[in-house]
N, C-alpha and C positions, 0 to 999 in steps of 0.2 A: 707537440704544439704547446701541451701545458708547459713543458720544461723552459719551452723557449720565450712563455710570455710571462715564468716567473724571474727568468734571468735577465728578461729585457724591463721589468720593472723593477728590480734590485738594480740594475746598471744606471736606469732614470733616478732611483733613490739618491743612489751614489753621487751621480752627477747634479741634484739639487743642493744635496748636501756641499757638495764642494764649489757651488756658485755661491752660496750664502753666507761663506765660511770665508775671512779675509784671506789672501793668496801669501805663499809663500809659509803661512804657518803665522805670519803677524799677526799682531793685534794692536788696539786699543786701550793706553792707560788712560784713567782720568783720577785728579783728584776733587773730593768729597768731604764737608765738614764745615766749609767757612761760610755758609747762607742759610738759613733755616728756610727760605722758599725755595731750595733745591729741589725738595721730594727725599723723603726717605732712602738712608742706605738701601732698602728690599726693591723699590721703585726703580733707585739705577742699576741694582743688577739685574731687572727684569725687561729692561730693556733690552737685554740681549747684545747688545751693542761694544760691551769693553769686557775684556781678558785678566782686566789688573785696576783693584780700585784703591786708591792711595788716603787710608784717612787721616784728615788734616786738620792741627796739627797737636802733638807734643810738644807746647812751645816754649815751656817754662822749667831746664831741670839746669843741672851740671853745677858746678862751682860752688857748690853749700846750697844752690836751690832746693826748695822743695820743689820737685816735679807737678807739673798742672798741663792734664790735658784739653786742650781749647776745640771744642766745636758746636760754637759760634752761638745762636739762638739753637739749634739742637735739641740741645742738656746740658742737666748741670752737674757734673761730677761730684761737685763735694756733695752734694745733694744726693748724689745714687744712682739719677736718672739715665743715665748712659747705657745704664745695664740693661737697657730694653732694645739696643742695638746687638746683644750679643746673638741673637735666634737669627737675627738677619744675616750676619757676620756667616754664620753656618748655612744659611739658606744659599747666599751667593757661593760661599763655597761649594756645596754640591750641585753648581752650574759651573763646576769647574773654573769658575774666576777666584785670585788669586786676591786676598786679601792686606793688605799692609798697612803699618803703623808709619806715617810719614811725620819727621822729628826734626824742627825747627821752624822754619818758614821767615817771614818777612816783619821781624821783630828780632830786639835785642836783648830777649829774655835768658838764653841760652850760650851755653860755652863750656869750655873743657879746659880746664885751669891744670892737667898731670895726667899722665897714663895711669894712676892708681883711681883719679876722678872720672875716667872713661870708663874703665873698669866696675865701677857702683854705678854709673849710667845704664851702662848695660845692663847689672844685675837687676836691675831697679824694674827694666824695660822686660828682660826674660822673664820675669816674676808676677808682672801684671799684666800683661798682653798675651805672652808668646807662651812656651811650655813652661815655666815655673808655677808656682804657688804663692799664695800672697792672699792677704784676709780681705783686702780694699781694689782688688782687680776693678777699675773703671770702666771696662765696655764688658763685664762676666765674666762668664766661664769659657766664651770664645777663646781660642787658641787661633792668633793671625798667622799670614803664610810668612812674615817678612817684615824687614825695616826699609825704608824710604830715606834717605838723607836727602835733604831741601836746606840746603846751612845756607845762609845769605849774607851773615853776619859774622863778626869776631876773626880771629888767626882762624891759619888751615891746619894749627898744631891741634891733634890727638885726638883725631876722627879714623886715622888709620887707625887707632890703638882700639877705638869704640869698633870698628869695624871688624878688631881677628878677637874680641872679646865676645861680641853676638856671635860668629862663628866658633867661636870655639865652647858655645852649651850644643849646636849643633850645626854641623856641617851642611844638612839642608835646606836649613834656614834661609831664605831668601833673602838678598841685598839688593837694594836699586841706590841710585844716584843720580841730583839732578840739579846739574853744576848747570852756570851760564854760558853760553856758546862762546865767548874770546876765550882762545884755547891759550895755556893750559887753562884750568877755575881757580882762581883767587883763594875755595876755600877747601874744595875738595879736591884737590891734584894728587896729595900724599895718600888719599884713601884709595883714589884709584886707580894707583899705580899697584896696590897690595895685590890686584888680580882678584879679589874678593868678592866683588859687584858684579853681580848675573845679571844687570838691567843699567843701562844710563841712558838716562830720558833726559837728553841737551835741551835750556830752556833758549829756544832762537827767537828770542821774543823779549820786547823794551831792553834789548843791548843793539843798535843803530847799527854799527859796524856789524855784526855776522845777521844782520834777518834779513826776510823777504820786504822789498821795499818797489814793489813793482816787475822786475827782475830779482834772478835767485842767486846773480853769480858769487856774492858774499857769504848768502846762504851756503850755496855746494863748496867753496872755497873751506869754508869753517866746518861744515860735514865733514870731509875730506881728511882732515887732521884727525876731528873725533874717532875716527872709525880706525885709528891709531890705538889707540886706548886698550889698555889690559882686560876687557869685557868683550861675551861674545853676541851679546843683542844693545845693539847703539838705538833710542829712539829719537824719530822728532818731537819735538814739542814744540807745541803752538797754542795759540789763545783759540779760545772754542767762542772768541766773537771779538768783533774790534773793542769793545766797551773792556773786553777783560786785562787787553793790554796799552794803555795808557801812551807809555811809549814806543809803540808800533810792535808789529811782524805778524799781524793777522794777516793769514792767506785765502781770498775766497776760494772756497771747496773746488771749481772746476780750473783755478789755478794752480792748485795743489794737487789735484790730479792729471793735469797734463802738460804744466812747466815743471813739477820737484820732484814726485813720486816715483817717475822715468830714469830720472838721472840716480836717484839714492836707491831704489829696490835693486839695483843690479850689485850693491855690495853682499858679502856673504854674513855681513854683521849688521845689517839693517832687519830690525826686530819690530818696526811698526810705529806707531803716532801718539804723544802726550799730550793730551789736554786739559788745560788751566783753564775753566774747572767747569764742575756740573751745575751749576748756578748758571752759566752764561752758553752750556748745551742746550740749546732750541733748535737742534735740527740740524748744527755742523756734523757730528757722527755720523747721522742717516745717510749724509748726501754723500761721507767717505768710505763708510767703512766697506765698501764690494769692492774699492781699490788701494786703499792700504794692504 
């Protein structure tokens, strides 16, 4: 009898465990960085809630720039203070979430003027974040899992080259992508056709034509293509509140779980849910993530 009521509460363990735990193996990206009333990087990953936190953003290098990391009221990098997020950075990674440098965003500070400009991008990026060395590291001596491209701006010339450059200091270096839902992206098509990006988080949101707009069928229409794409985890992305996306594709959470999430978890490339951003998470994660 003991054996049997220590195997029938391992089996209840078991079964907790994997009702708590998003289905399929998905998860939850969200990005981090651009509101200082968000709550600390330590705060979102202790919510327990996402798998991959994207911090945002790198939004000033390439072309003769000097590089500048932007997060927001935060810290201030030239100042040093950033480097109080590096203990966090390792905190959430030993919650097994998946840390990353997310490089560009929604400004026209950024570009890649030659594959040799890509190439000192990189180095630039491996040498301060990632496994390199460097005397002026801005978030410490944290070592992130990955890079994030969020390009919104400029050509879609020499992000592939930025792309097999970060891979090639190491091959398990993490890549995501997160081009706008009208397929192919305007900016990152050439990158992610290289097959290099282990993550594309499609943003279906303020582009009219592919989001949720009461019905999804333009939504699953523009799914449908993505999950074409040289990567073998495709995410949704979506605004984590109407206020985040201005020009539409918020989905309320019990439309999202029983108009979209039916129809996309039956691919074998649907990897889980992006959301823009933890500033404007009050509660949309909670209400999704037991069916993501």
């Amino acid at each position: 009898m003991a054996c049997q009521s220590k195997a029938l509460t391992l089996l209840l363990s078991i079964l907790l465990v994997s009702f708590c735990k998003p289905s399929n193996g998905a998860g939850i990206a969200i990005y981090w960085g651009q509101d200082g009333g968000e709550g600390s990087l330590a705060d979102t990953c202790n919510t327990g809630n996402y798998q991959f936190v994207n911090v945002a953003f790198l939004s000033t290098f390439g072309n003769g720039r000097t590089p500048e990391l932007n997060l927001a009221a935060h810290c201030s990098p030239s100042a040093g203070t950033c480097t109080v997020f590096s203990d966090q950075i390792k905190s959430c990674q030993s919650r097994d979430i998946k840390v990353l440098l997310s490089i560009g965003g929604g400004t026209d500070t950024y570009s890649l003027s030659s594959a040799d400009d890509a190439g000192q991008v990189a180095s630039y990026i491996w040498n301060n974040f990632l496994g390199g060395q460097s005397s002026s590291r801005p978030l410490g001596d944290a070592i992130l899992d990955g890079v994030d491209f969020d390009i919104e701006a400029g050509s879609g010339q020499f992000w592939d080259d930025l792309a097999r450059a970060l891979k090639g200091f190491n091959q398990q270096l993490h890549l995501a992508a997160a081009p706008q839902c009208p397929f192919p992206d305007a900016h990152l098509d050439t990158a992610i056709k290289t097959g290099l990006f282990d993550y594309v988080w499609v943003q279906f949101y303020n582009n009219p034509q592919c989001q949720y707009s009461g019905d999804a069928v333009n939504l699953l229409n523009a799914w449908n293509q993505w999950i074409t794409v040289a990567s073998n985890q495709i995410f949704l992305g979506l605004p984590a509140a109407a206020e985040a996306a201005p020009s539409g594709g918020f989905i309320p959470a019990n439309d999202l779980i029983t108009k979209v999430l039916p129809s996309i978890k039956s691919s074998p490339k649907y990897g889980g849910v992006m959301l823009w951003n933890k500033r404007y998470d009050t509660g949309y994660s909670d209400a999704i993530k037991g069916s993501v």
